[in-house]
C-alpha positions in Angstrom: 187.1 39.6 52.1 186.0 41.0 55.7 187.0 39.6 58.6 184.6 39.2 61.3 184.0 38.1 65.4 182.1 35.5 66.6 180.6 35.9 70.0 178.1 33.4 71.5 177.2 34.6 74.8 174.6 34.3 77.8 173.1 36.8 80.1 171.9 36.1 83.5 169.8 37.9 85.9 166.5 38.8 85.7 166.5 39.2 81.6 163.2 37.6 80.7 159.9 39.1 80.5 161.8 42.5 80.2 162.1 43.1 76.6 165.7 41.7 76.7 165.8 39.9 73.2 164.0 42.9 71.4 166.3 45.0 73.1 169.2 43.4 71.9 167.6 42.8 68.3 167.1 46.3 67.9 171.2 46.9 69.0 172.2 44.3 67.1 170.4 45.5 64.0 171.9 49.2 64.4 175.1 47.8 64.5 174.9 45.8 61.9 175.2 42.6 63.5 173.7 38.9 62.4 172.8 36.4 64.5 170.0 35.1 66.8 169.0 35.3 70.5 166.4 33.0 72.4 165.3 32.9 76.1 167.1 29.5 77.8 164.6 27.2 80.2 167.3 28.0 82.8 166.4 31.8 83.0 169.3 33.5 80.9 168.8 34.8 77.2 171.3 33.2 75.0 172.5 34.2 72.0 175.2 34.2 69.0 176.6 37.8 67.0 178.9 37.8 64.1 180.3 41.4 62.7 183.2 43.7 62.7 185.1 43.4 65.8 184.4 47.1 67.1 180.4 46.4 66.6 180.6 43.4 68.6 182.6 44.9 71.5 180.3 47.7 71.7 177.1 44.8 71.3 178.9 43.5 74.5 178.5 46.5 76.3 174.8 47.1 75.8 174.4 43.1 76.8 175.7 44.4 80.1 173.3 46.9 80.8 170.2 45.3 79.4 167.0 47.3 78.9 165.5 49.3 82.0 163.2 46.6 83.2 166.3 44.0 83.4 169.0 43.2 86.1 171.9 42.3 84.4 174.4 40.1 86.9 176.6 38.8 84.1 177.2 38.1 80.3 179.2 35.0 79.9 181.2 34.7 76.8 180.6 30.5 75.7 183.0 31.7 72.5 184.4 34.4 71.0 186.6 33.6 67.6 188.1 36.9 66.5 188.8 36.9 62.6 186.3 34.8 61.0 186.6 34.7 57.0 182.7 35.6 55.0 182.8 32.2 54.1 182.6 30.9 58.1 180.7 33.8 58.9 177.7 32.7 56.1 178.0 28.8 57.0 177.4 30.0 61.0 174.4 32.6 59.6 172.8 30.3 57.4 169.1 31.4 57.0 169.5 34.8 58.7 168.1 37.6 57.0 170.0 39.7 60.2 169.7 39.5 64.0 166.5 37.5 64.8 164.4 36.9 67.6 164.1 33.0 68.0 162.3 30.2 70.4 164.5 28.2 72.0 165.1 24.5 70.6 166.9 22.0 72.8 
């Protein structure tokens, strides 16, 4: 059994219409992350990332600095469970082949 993190996050600034989701799809992939990030109505992308705990601090840090185009003024963690079994970790991914791009759903 591997235990994982959980972070569900949200990044504010000026993040959409820069590339910020496939930027953090493409990191997220590398690091062999699953989960899912969306654009939010309010202007922030929001997202969820399960993996190793060392992937998900270092997923953290490219959150922060975004792509080129973006302004990154925060990343707010909404939760962050350290040590999730496989079993919780596959129940929270359901349906995820990896790190996907998704449209928001209220």
């Amino acid at each position: 059994m591997t235990v994982k993190d959980l972070l569900e996050f949200r990044v504010t600034g000026d993040v959409q219409d820069v590339n910020f989701r496939s930027f953090a799809q493409t990191h997220a992939t590398k690091l062999g992350l699953k989960g899912y990030v969306h654009n939010h109505p309010g202007g922030t992308v929001d997202g969820l990332a399960i993996g190793p705990a060392n992937a998900i601090t270092k997923f953290k840090e490219y959150l922060r600095d975004g792509p080129p185009a973006a302004e990154v003024t925060g990343v707010e963690v909404i939760k962050e469970q350290h040590g999730i079994s496989d079993d919780e970790a596959a129940e929270l991914t359901k349906g995820l082949s990896g790190f996907e791009v998704r449209a928001y759903k209220n």
